[in-house]
C-alpha positions as CSV (number, residue, x, y, z in Angstrom):
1,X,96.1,104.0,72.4
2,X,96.5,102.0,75.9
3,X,98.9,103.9,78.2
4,X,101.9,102.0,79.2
5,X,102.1,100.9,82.8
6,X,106.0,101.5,84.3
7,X,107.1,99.7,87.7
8,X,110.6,100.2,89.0
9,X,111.5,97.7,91.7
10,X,114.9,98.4,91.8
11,X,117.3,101.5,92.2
12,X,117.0,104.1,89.7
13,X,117.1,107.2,88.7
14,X,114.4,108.7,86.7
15,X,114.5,112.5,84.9
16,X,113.3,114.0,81.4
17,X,115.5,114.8,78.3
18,X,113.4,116.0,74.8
19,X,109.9,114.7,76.1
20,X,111.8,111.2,77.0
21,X,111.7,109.9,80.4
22,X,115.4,108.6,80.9
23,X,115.7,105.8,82.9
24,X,119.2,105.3,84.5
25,X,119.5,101.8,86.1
26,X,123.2,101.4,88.0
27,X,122.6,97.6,88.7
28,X,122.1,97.1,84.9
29,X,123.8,97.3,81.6
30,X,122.8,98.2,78.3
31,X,122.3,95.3,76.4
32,X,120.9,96.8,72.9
33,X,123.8,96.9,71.0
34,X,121.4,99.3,68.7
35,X,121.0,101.4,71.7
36,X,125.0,101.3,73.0
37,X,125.8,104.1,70.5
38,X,123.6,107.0,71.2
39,X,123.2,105.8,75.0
40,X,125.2,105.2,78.0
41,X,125.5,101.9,79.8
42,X,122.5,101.1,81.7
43,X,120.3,104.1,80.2
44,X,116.7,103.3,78.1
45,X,113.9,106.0,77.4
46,X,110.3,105.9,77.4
47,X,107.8,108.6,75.7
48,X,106.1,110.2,78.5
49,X,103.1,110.5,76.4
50,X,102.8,106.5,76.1
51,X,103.1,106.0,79.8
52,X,99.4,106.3,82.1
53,X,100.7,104.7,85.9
54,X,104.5,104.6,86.9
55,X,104.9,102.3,90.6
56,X,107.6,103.1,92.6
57,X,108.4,100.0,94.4
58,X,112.1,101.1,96.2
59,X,113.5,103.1,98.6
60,X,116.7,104.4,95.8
61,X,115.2,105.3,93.5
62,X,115.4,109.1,92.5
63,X,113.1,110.6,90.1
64,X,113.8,114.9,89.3
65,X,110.7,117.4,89.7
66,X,111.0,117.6,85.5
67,X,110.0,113.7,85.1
68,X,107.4,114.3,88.0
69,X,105.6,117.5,86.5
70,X,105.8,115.8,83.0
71,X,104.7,112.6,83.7
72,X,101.3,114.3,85.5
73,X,101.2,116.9,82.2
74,X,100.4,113.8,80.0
75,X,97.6,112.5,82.8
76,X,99.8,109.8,83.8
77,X,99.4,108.6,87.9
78,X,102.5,108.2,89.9
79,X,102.3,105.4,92.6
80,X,104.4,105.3,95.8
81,X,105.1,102.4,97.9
82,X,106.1,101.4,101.6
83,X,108.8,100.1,103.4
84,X,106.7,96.5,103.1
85,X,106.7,97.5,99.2
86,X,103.3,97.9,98.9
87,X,101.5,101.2,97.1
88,X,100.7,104.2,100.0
89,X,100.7,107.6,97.8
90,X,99.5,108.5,94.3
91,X,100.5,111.6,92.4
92,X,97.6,113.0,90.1
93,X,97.4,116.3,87.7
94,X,95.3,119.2,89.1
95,X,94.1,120.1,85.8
96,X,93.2,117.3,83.9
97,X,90.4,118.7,81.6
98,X,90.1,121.7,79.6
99,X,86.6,123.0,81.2
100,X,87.3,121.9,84.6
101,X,85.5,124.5,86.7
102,X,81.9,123.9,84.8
103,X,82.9,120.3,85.4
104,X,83.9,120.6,89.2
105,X,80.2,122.9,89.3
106,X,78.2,120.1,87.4
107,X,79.5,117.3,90.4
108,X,78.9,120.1,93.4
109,X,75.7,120.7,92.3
110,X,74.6,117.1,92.1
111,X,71.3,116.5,93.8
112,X,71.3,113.7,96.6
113,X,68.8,111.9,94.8
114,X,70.8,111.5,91.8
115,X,73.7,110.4,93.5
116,X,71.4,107.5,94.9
117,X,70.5,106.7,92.0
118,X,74.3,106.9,90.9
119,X,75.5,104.5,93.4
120,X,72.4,101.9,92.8
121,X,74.1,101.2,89.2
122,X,77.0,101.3,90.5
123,X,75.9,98.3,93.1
124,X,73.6,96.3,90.8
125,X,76.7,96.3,88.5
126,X,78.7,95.3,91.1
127,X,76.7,92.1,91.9
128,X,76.6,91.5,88.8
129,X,79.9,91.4,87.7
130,X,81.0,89.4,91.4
131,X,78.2,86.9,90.6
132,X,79.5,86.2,86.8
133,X,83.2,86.1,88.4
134,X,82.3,83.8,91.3
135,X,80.4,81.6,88.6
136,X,82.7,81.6,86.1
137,X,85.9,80.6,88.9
138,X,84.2,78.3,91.3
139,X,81.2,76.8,89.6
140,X,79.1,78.1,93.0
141,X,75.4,79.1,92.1
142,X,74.5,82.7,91.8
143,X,71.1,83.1,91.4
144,X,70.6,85.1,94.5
145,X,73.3,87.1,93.7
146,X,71.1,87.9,90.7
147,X,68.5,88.5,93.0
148,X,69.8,90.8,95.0
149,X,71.2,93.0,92.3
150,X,67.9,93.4,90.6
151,X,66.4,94.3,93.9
152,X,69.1,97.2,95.4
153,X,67.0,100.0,95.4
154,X,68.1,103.9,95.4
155,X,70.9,104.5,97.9
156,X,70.8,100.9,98.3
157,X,69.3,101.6,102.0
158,X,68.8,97.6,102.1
159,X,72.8,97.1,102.3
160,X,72.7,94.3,100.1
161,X,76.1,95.5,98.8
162,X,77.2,94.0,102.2
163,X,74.7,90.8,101.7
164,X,76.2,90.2,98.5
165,X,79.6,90.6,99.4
166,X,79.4,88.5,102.4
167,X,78.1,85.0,100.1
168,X,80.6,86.0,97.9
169,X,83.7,85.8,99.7
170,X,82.5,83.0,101.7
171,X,82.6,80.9,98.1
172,X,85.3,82.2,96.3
173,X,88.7,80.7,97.7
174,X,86.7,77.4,98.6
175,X,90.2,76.0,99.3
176,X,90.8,78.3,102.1
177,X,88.6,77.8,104.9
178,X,87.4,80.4,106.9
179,X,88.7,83.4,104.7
180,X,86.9,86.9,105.0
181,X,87.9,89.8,103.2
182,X,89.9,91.8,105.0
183,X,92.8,94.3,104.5
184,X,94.9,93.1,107.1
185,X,93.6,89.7,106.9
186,X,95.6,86.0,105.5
187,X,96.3,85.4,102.1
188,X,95.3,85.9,99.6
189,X,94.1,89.3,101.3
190,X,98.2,91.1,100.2
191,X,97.3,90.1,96.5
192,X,93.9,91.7,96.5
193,X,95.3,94.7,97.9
194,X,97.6,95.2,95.1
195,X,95.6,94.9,92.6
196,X,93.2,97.1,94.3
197,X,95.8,99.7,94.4
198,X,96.8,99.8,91.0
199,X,92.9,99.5,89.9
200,X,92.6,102.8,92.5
201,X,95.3,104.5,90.8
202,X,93.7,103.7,87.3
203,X,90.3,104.9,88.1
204,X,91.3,108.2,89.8
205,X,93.3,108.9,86.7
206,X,90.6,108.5,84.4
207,X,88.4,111.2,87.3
208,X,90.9,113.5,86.4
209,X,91.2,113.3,83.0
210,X,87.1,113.8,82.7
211,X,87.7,116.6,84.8
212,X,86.3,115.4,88.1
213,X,87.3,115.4,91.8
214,X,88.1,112.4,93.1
215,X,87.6,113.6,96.5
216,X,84.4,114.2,96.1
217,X,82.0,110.8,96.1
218,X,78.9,109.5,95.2
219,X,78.6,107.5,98.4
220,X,81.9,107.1,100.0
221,X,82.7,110.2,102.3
222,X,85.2,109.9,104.5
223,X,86.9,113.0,105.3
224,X,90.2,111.2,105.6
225,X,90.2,110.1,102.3
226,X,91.1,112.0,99.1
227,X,89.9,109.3,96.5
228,X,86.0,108.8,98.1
229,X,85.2,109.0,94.4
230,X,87.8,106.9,92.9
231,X,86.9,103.9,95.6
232,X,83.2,104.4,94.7
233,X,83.6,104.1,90.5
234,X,85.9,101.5,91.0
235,X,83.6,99.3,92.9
236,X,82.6,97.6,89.5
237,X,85.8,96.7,88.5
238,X,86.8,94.7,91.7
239,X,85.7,91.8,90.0
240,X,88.0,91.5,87.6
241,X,91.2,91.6,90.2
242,X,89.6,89.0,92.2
243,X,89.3,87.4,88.8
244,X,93.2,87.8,88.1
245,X,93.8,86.9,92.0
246,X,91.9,83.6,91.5
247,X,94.2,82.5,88.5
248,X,97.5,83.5,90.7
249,X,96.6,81.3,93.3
250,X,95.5,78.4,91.5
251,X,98.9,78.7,89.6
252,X,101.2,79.8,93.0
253,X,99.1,79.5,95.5
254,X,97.7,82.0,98.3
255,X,100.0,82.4,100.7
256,X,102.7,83.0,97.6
257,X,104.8,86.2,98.7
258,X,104.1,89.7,96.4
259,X,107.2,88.9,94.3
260,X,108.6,90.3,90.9
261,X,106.6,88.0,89.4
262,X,103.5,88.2,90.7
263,X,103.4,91.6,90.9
264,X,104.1,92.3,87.3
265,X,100.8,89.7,86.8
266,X,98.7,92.3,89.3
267,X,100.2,95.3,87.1
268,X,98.6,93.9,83.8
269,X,95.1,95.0,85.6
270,X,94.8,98.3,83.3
271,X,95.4,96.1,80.4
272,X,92.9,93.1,81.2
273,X,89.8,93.4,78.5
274,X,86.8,93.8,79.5
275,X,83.4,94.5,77.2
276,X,82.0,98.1,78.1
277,X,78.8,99.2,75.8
278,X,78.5,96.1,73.9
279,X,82.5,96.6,72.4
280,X,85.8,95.1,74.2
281,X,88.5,97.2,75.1
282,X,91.3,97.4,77.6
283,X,90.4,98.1,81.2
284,X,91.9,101.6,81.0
285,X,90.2,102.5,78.1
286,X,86.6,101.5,79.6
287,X,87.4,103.3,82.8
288,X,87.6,106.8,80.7
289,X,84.8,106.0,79.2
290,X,83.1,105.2,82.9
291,X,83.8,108.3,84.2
292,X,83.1,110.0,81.3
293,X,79.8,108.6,81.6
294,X,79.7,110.0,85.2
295,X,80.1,113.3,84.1
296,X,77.5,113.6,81.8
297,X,75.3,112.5,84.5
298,X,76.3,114.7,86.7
299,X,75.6,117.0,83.8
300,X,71.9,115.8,82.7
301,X,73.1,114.6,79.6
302,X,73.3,110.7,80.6
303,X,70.5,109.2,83.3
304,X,73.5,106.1,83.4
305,X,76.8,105.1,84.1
306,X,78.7,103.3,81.1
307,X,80.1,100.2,83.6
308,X,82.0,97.0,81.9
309,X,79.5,93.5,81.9
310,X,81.4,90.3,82.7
């Protein structure tokens, strides 16, 4: 079953009753008449087994230690956000599989050679997947994108990663002229970094749950960051938000500011289908079977990572 994704962008206070999380809005009313009986104005519940990523996107809102440590007991990711309301922390379980420490000695024992080899799939799909995008949204040829993907080599010591990247943002917003990628850059740059974000959350989340540290990377490594891992799996699946970026800006335009509205389009990314080993399922679902994937390399069971084809 897909996990629900939650975002609260308003005040709120959030705590656990029965294995529900109750969700207390004060700027709200109930408006189930159903509901009114058994529940006080401006109160709804949620499972906490049905939900996978809960954004909190205010300053008031108020959530109790109970909600927190059962929200992360059912492998669900809490995301934090800034003052300029966009996402800065992420809460994740400790123990998210049931043979963890074999698991955590599988990835510290990988040999550098096979995490070359792990990150050349994971850029040749990568290419890929930003050639059939950049096809499929702009019309612009790709057959050296092709190219290069079938040529990065272990490690990818060429950096055609970086050679790829760099014909690919130059073609994909064709209506913005001069537009790089950057984090701090112009629009549509605050839109990609959203998505990102919730993509990040998704992917380290499904590290946990097969029992891995997302710490600990393939490629990425550094030692200020605690999701090297997560931003090294996730590489793949960048696509797809660019993908969902393209169609916001075609409808609102890039410069359109992260509102209500288009962030609740940016937090359908764990839901957007994708086709992962020949069968389509929701992006969430394909990212567990990624990284379940990477763990049976890391274990010598699997020579390849299980990555979604656009």
């Amino acid at each position: 079953m897909i996990k629900k994704t939650l975002y609260f962008g308003n005040p709120a206070y959030l705590s656990l009753r029965n294995g529900q999380l109750v969700i207390r809005r004060p700027d709200s009313e109930q408006t189930d008449d159903a509901n009114r009986a058994s529940k006080p104005p401006g109160e709804t519940t949620r499972p906490v087994e049905d939900i996978g990523v809960v954004v909190l996107d205010h300053p008031q809102i108020t959530i109790t230690a109970g909600a927190v440590g059962a929200l992360l007991e059912q492998g669900c990711a809490v995301v934090t956000c800034d003052r300029r309301r966009m996402p800065v922390g992420l809460l994740l379980p400790l123990c998210g599989n049931t043979t963890q420490n074999e698991r955590f000695r599988h990835q510290l024992d990988a040999s550098l050679p096979l995490r070359k080899q792990l990150w050349q799939q994971t850029i040749q799909a990568k290419i890929n997947n930003q050639a059939a995008v950049l096809s499929a949204c702009t019309g612009v040829e790709t057959k050296c994108m092709r190219a290069w993907a079938s040529d990065v080599r272990s490690g990818d010591p060429d950096n055609l990663e970086a050679r790829a990247a760099a014909y690919y943002w130059k073609s994909f917003f064709p209506d913005i002229p001069g537009f790089t990628r950057d984090r701090e850059g112009m629009p549509p740059n605050h839109l990609l970094n959203y998505g990102y974000a919730i993509l990040r959350a998704v992917v380290a989340r499904g590290l946990v749950g097969s029992g891995l540290l997302p710490t600990l990377g393939i490629h990425h490594h550094n030692r200020y960051n605690a999701y090297c891992l997560a931003d090294d799996i996730m590489e793949p699946y960048r696509p797809l938000v660019d993908r969902l970026v393209s169609q916001i800006c075609q409808e609102y335009g890039a410069d359109t500011p992260l509102e209500k509205n288009i962030k609740a389009m940016l937090l359908t990314v764990p839901t957007i289908e994708v086709t992962i080993g020949g069968k389509r399922s929701p992006l969430m679902i394909a990212v567990s079977q990624t990284t379940a994937s990477l763990y049976k390399c890391f274990a010598g069971e699997l020579r390849r990572i299980a990555y979604p084809e656009l």
